[in-house]
N, C-alpha and C positions, 0 to 999 in steps of 0.2 A: 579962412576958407581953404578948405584940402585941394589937392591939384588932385586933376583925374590921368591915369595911367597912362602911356600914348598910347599905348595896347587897346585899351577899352577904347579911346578917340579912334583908331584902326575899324574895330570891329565895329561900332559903333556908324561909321562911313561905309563900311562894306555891307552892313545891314539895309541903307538910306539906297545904295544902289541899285543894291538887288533886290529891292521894294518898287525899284521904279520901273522894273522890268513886267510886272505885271501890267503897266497900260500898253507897253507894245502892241503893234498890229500882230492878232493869231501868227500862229506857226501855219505856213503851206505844207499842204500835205503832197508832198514833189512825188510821191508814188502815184496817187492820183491823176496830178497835174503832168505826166508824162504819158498816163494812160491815153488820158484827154486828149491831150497831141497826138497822140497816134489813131487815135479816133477818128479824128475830127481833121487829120490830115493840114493840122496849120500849126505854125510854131507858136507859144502862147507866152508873150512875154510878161516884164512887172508890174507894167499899165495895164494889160488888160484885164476883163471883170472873170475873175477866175471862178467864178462860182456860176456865169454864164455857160463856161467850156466844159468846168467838170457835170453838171447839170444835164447839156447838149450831147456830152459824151455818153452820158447813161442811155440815154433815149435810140443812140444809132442801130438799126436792123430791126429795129420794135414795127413789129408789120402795117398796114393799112387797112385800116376799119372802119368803113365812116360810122359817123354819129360817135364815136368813141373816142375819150381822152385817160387811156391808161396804158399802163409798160406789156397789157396783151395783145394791144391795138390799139392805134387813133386814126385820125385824119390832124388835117393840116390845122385848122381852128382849134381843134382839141388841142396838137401841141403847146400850138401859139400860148395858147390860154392856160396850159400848165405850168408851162416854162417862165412866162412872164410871172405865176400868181409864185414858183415856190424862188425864182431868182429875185423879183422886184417887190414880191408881195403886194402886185396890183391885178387886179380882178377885172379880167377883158370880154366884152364880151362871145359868146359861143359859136358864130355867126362870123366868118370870113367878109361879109357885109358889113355888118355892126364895127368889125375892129376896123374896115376903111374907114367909118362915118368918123368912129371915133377917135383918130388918129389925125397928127396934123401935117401936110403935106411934106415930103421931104424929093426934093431931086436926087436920080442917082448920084450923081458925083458929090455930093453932099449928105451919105449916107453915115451915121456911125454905129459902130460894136451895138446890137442890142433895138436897133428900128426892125421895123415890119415891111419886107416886100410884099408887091401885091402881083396877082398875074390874071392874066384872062385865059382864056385856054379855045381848044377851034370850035368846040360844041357852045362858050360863053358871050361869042359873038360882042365882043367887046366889053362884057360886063366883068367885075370880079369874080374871080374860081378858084384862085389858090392862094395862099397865103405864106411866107418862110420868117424866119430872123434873121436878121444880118449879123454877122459875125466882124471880117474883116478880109481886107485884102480878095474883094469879088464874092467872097463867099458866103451860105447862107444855110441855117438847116432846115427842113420842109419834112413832110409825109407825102412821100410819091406815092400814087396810088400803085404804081408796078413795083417798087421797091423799097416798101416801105418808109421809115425817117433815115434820109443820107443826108450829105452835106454836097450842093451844088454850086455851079459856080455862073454868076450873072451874064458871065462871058459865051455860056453856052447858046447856041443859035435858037434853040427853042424859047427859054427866059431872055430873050434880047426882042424873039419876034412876039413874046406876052406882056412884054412885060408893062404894067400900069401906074407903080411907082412907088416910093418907098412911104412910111408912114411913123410919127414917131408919137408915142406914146410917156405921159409926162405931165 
């Protein structure tokens, strides 16, 4: 039996390596993932769902429209329901109602990355009226009707005196 070269045993190992690099998790696209941070005004670390942020990040100053769920207008259901179908690829339904029914109850303090807040507002007289996603660390994106889609914070007096509860989808 011939002996094989150490050379070829070399190249032979460096091939098996660098074969194995293809099941790696994707390359981040940190140009992106920086925008997103700046966006969205939160730091985005390794655990979080980055396609959440970059996703959320697209959406910010996109105006308020009801009845609409696209990047020339939405309201809040539309987001909700875009954001969920292109980041989780789950299909919510249209109705700020419907995704409470549908959701299963979450307490604030036991919110995570990716649930649904809910809010009442002074004209809803205690019923649901707005809807956001939770993000992290208080924060959440929404379609304000004065301001389009921003990123608010739960802490604010207004979302503390609506607020209904969070909701998770799953």
């Amino acid at each position: 039996m011939k002996k094989c070269p150490i050379y070829l045993l070399a190249l032979v190992a460096a091939a098996m390596s660098m074969s194995s690099c293809r099941t790696s998790a994707p390359k981040l696209d940190y140009r992106a993932l920086a925008h997103a941070t700046e966006e969205l005004g939160l730091e985005i670390g390794p655990k979080d769902n980055h396609q959440l942020y970059l996703e959320a990040a697209e959406w910010i100053g996109v105006p308020y429209r009801a009845g609409r769920d696209d990047k020339q207008g939405t309201d809040c259901s539309g987001l909700t329901s875009r954001l969920y179908k292109t980041v989780y690829d789950i299909k919510l339904p249209r109705s700020t109602e419907d995704q409470l029914k549908e959701s299963a109850k979450v307490r604030r303090s036991n919110l995570q990355e990716g649930d649904l807040v809910f809010f009442s507002s002074r004209q809803a007289n205690k019923r649901v009226a707005h809807v956001g996603i939770y993000l992290k660390e208080g924060q959440f994106i929404h379609a304000s009707t004065s301001r389009g889609v921003i990123v608010s914070s739960l802490n604010e007096e207004y979302y503390k005196k609506y607020w209904i509860g969070g909701g998770r989808i799953r």
